[in-house]
N, C-alpha and C positions, 0 to 999 in steps of 0.2 A: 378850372381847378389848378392851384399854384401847388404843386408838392414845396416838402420840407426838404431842405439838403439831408443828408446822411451825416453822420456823426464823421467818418474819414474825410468828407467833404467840406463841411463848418472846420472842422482842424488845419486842413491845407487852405480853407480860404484866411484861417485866423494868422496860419504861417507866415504867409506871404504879406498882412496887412497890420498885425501886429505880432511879430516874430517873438520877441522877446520878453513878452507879457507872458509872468505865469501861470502855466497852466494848472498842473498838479503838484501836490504836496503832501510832504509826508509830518507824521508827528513827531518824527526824527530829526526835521529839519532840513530836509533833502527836496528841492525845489526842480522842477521840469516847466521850461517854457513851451508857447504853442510850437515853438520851429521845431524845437530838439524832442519832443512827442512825436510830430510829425515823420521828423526824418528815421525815427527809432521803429517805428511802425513798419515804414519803406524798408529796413535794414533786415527787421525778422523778415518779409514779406521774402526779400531776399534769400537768405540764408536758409529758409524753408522750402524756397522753391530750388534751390539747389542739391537742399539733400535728400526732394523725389516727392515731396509733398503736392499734391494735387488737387486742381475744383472739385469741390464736391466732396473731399476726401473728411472724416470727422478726426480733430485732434480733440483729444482728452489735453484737458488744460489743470492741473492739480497746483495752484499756485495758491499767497497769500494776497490779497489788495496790496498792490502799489502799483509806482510806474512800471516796471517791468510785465507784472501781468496787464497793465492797460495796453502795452507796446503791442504786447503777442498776441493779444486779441485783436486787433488793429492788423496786424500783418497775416495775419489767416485771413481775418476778412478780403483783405488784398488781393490774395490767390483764389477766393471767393470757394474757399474750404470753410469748415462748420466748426467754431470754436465750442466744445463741450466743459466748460467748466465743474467738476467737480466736487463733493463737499470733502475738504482738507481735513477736517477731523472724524470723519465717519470710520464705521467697521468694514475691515477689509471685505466681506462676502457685500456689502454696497459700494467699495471699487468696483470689484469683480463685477457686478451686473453691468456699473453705469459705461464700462469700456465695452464687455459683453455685447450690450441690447443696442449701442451704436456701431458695432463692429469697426470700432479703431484700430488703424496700424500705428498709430504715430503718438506717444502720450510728452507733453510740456510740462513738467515739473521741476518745483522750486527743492534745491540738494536736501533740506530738511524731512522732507517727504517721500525720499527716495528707500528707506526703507520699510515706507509703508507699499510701495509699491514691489519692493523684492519678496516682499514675504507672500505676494498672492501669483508671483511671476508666473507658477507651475499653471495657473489656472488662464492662462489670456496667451491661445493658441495663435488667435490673429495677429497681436502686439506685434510689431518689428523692428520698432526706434521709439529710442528717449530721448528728446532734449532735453540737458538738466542746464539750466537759467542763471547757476554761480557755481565757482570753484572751491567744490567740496571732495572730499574722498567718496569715493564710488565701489559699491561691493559687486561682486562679481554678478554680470545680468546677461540672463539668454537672448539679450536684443541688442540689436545696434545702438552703441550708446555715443552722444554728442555733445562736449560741450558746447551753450550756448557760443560762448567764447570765442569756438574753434570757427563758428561762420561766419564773425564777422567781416572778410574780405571778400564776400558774397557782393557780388553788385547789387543794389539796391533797385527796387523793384520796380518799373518804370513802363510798365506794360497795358495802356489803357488809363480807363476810368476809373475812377475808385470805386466802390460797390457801391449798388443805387439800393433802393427802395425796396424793390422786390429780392434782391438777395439774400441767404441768410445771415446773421450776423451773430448768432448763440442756437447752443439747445442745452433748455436745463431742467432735469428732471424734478418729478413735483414729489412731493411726500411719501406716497406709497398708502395713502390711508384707508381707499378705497379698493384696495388692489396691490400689482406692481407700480412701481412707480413709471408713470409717462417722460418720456423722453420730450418735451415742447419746443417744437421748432417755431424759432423767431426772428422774423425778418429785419433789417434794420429800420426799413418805414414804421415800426412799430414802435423800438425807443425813439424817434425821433417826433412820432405822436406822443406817446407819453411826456417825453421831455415838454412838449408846449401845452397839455393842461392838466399835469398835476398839481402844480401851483400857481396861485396869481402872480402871474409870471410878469406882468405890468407895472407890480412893484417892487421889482427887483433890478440892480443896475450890475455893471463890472466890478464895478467895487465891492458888491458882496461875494462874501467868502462860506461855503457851502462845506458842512461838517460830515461825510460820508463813513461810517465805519459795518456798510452791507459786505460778506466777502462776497468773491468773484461770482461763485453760485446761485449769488438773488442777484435778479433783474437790475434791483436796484442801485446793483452797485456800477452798472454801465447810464443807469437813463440818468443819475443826476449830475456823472462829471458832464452826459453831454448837453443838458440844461444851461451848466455853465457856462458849456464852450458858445452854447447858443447867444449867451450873455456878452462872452468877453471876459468874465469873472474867472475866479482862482479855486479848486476843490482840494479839500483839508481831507487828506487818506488815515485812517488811523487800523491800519492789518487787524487785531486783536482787540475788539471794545472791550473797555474796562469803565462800568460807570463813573467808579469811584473819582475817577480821573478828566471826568466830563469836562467839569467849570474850569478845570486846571489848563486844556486841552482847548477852550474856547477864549479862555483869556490870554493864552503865552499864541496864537496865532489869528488874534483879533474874530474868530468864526463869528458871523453875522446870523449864520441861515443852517438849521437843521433838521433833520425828523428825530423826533423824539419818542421810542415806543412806549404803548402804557406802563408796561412794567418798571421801567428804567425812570418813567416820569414820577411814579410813585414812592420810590426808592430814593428819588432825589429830593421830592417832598419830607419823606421819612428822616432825614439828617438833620442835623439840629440849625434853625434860621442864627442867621450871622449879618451882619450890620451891613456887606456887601452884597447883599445875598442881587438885588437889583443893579449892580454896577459891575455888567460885563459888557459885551458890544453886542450878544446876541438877540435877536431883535424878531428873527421868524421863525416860528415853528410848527410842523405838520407833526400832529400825533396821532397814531396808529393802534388801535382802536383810541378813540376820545376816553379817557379816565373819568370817571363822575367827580375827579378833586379838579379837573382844568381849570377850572377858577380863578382857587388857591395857586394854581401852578402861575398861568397867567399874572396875578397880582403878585406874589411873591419874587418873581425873576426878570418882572416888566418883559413881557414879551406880548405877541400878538401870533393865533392860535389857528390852526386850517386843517380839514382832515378830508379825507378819500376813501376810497374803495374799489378793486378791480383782483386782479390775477394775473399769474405770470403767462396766461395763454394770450390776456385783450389787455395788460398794463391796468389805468386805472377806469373805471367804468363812472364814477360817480366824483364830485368833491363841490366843498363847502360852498365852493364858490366869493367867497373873501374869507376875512378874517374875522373871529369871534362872533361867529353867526351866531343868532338867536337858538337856534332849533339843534342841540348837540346831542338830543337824542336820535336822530337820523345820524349816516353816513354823507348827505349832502344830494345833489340833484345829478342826474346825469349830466355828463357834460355836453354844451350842444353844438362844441367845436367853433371854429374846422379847427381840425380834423375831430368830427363828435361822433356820434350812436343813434341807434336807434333803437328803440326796446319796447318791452311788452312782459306782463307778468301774467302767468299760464297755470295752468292744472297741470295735475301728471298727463294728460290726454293734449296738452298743447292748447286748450281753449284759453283766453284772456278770460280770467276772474273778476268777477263785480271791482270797480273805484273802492278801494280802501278792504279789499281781501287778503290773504296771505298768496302767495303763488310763487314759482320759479321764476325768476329775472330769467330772459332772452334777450340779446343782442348780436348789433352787426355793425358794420363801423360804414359810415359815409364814403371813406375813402378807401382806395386798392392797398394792400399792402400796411395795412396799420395794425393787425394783429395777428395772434402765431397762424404757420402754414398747417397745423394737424399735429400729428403725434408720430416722431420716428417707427416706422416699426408693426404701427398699432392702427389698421387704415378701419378696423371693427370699431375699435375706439373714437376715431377722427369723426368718423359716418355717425357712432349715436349722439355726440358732441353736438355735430350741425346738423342735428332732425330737423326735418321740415323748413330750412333754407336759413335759420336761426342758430345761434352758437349759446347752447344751454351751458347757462353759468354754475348748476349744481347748488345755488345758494335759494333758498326762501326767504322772501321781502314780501314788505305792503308798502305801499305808495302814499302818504299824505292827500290832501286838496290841492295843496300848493307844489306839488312834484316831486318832494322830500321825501328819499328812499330811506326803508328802516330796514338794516338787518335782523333776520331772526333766524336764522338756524342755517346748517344742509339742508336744502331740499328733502336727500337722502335719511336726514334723522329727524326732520319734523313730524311728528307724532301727531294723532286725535285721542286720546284714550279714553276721552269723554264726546268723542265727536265735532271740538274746536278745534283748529289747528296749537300745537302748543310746542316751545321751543325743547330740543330736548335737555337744553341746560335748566330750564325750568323746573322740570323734574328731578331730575338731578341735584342744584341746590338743599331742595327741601331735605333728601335722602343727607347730605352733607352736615344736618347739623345733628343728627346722631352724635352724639358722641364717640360710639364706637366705629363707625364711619369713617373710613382714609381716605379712602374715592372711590367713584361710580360712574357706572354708563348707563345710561334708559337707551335703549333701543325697540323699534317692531321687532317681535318677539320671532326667534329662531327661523328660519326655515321660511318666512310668511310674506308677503306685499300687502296683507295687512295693517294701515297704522295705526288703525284701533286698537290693537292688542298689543299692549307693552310688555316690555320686558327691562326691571333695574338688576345689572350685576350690579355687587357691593364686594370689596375689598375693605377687610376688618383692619382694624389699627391691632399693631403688634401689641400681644396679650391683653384681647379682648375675644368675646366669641359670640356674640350677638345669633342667635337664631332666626330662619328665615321669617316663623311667625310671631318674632318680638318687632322683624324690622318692617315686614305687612303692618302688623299691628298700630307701630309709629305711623306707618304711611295715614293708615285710615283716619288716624285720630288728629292728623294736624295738617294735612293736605288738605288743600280744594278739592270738592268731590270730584269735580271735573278735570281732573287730573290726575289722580289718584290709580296706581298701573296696576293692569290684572294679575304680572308675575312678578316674586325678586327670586333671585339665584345668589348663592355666594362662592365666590371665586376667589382663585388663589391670588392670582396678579389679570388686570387688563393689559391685553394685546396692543404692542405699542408697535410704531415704526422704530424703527433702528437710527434712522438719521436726526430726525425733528423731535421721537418723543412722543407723538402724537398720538389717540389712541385711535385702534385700527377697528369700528367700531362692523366694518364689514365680515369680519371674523368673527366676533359676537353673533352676528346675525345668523351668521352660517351654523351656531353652535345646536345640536339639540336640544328643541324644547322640554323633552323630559329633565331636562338637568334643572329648571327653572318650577320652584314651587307656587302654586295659585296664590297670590295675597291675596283676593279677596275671599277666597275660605278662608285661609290662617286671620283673618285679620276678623272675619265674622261674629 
């Protein structure tokens, strides 16, 4: 078994063999070669380790995508301390926890966001130092505050090996939808698996130029500069996505190679076609979920189309396996490596379900060190995660003949209300074309581990007021019988996270059933 270098490793080997080849780039214009990446890393590694920063030690990192935060992630790695990246636009009580629930002393922030961090200072006892990353004015803080600036005559860090495989290299917390949010610790063998089969990575050379605008907080915005590095090639940073500004943004720095999300691929569809619309350089793209217009998209833009699927605990689990696959109603096959998976699709009881049944994806990876180590914090969490020697992915799939995995739901919100397995966007839709209808959540009904027994809240459009036995009623009369839910409830607003948006459907669950009326009396 050959491991993969590490991402601090592929950099210093890029240094040393092609020093002046750029690395990173901004949309501003501001270019970083592999040397001066390289040595910028070594510098923070420095500079931290002088002002008491420690292995092991969790830095909150509160920065925007560019070089600078790629540096400081790099130099904590160094010191083989746990880069915490943060979400830069979140609400303060989700600072608060995410410094909180890692017990940081140390937080890395860029000066723009220094006063998001004064105003929660009372509440982060641990806190003891700020490095702030530019020379900005600084309002008075109960912590030792640092310019970046101020360390750079720090020796550069020069102390061993660079971090291997099993070290960590991030921890970023997940949504919150099910609960708190999970702290996921992530070793660097993990993006450096991800980096070799998220995409068909065989046809891609140095010369392509890879279009990133993940911030620091998704995975993704660390696996795909190190794809490139893995390449030789150059990553195009753009801090703040702005769709508008895509094609603009792909043509003024030549971008070859990008993911394009559904939403943003539709919205680009949606603007009015132009005589250039096919005459840009970009040429590959991974879309997240597949859009039902890829086609359209495809022929429109001249490009060639590849999609995935994973989590930020195992990277990606599944992909197309080339480009403009036949079958884009699946998420793609598992990948079978090296570094691949191995899997298995289960009941709530862990048994493998008939060829071609609904069930929970489990996996485990071939190799040591290729996905997260557990959960900060959270060792009840970690233990239900890997029941039974398997690491439960929470999602509901069926499996094709030919190996082609189909997403269908949460595990957690996959429903029977008629005794099928049924998505709970499924139900949900139909509820959506009310009119009076804003949005909805189907869940197993309050309180229950029953998934036969539904439950749809409904959230009314501003001035309207639909009652529960007009919107039973709808149900009966125009749903599948076999899907058709035994309660709806109406509700003022669904329970959302704070950071993503998402709805917190496990809060629903928790809610009392007597709040939710029987549709199938009202609807009788």
């Amino acid at each position: 078994m050959t491991r993969l270098r590490t991402l601090p490793e592929t950099i210093a080997w890029r240094a040393a063999h092609t020093p002046d080849r750029v690395f990173l780039q901004t949309t501003a214009g501001d270019t970083v070669s592999y040397r001066q990446q390289h040595e910028a890393g070594l510098a923070v590694a420095g500079g931290l380790r002088e002002l008491g920063v420690e292995p092991g030690e969790r830095v909150v990192s509160l920065q925007a995508l560019g070089p600078v935060a790629f540096a400081n992630w790099l130099g904590i790695g160094y010191l083989r301390a746990w880069d915490v990246p943060v979400h830069t636009d979140g609400p303060g009580d989700a600072l608060v926890y995410a410094i909180r629930n890692v017990e940081a002393a140390t937080v890395v922030t860029d000066g723009s966001y220094v006063p998001q961090l004064a105003a929660v200072a009372d509440q982060l006892p641990l806190l003891r130092r700020v490095v702030v990353t530019d020379d900005v004015e600084i309002p008075d803080l109960p912590f030792e505050v640092v310019r970046q600036s101020e360390l750079a005559g720090a020796k550069p860090w020069d102390d061993g090996d660079p971090p291997q495989p099993r070290d960590v290299a991030t921890v970023v917390h997940s949504s919150g939808t099910t609960g708190p949010p999970k702290a996921i610790i992530v070793p660097w063998g993990s993006f450096s698996a991800q980096a070799v089969r998220m995409w068909p990575l065989a046809d891609l050379t140095e010369d392509d130029v890879f279009y990133t605008y993940a911030p620091t907080y998704y995975t993704a915005s660390k696996c795909f500069p190190e794809m490139m590095a893995m390449l030789g090639g150059r990553c195009l940073l753009q801090p703040r996505m702005s769709v508008p500004d895509f094609w603009a943004d792909v043509r003024a720095h030549g971008v070859t190679t990008s993911i394009v999300y559904r939403e943003a691929a539709e919205y680009l569809l949606d603007r009015p076609t132009a005589d250039d619309d096919a005459d840009t350089p970009l040429r590959n793209v991974m879309m997240i979920p597949v859009s039902p217009r890829h086609q359209e998209f495809r022929d429109r833009f001249a490009v060639r189309i590849c999609t995935g699927y994973g989590s930020s605990e195992v990277g990606n689990i599944t992909t197309s396996g080339g480009w403009d696959t036949e079958n884009w109603a699946s998420v793609g096959k598992v990948t079978p490596g090296p570094p691949g998976w191995q899997y298995r699709i289960v009941d709530q009881h862990d048994y493998e379900v008939a060829p071609g049944e609904v069930g929970e994806l489990l996996v485990r990876p071939d190799e040591p060190w290729t996905m997260s180590l557990g959960y900060h914090g959270m060792p009840e969490r970690t233990a239900a995660a890997w029941r039974n020697g398997w690491f439960h992915m929470g999602d509901a799939v069926r499996e094709d003949a030919d190996g082609s995995i189909h997403w269908i739901d949460r595990f957690s919100d996959l429903l029977r209300p008629g005794g099928v397995a049924t998505a709970s966007y499924e139900i949900e839709r139909w509820f959506l074309r009310h009119p009076d209808v804003a949005e909805c959540a189907a869940i197993a009904s309050g309180g229950t581990t029953d998934d036969s027994e539904v439950t749809v809240y409904v959230v009314a459009n501003p001035g309207t007021s639909p009652s529960v036995a007009e919107l039973a009623r709808f149900a009966a009369d125009t749903m599948p019988a076999d899907i058709v839910p035994q309660h709806v409830a109406l509700i003022d607003a669904l329970p959302r996270t704070e950071a993503s948006n998402r709805i917190q459907k496990a809060v629903l669950r928790a809610l009392d059933r007597s709040t939710a009326a029987d549709a199938g009396g009202s609807a009788g």
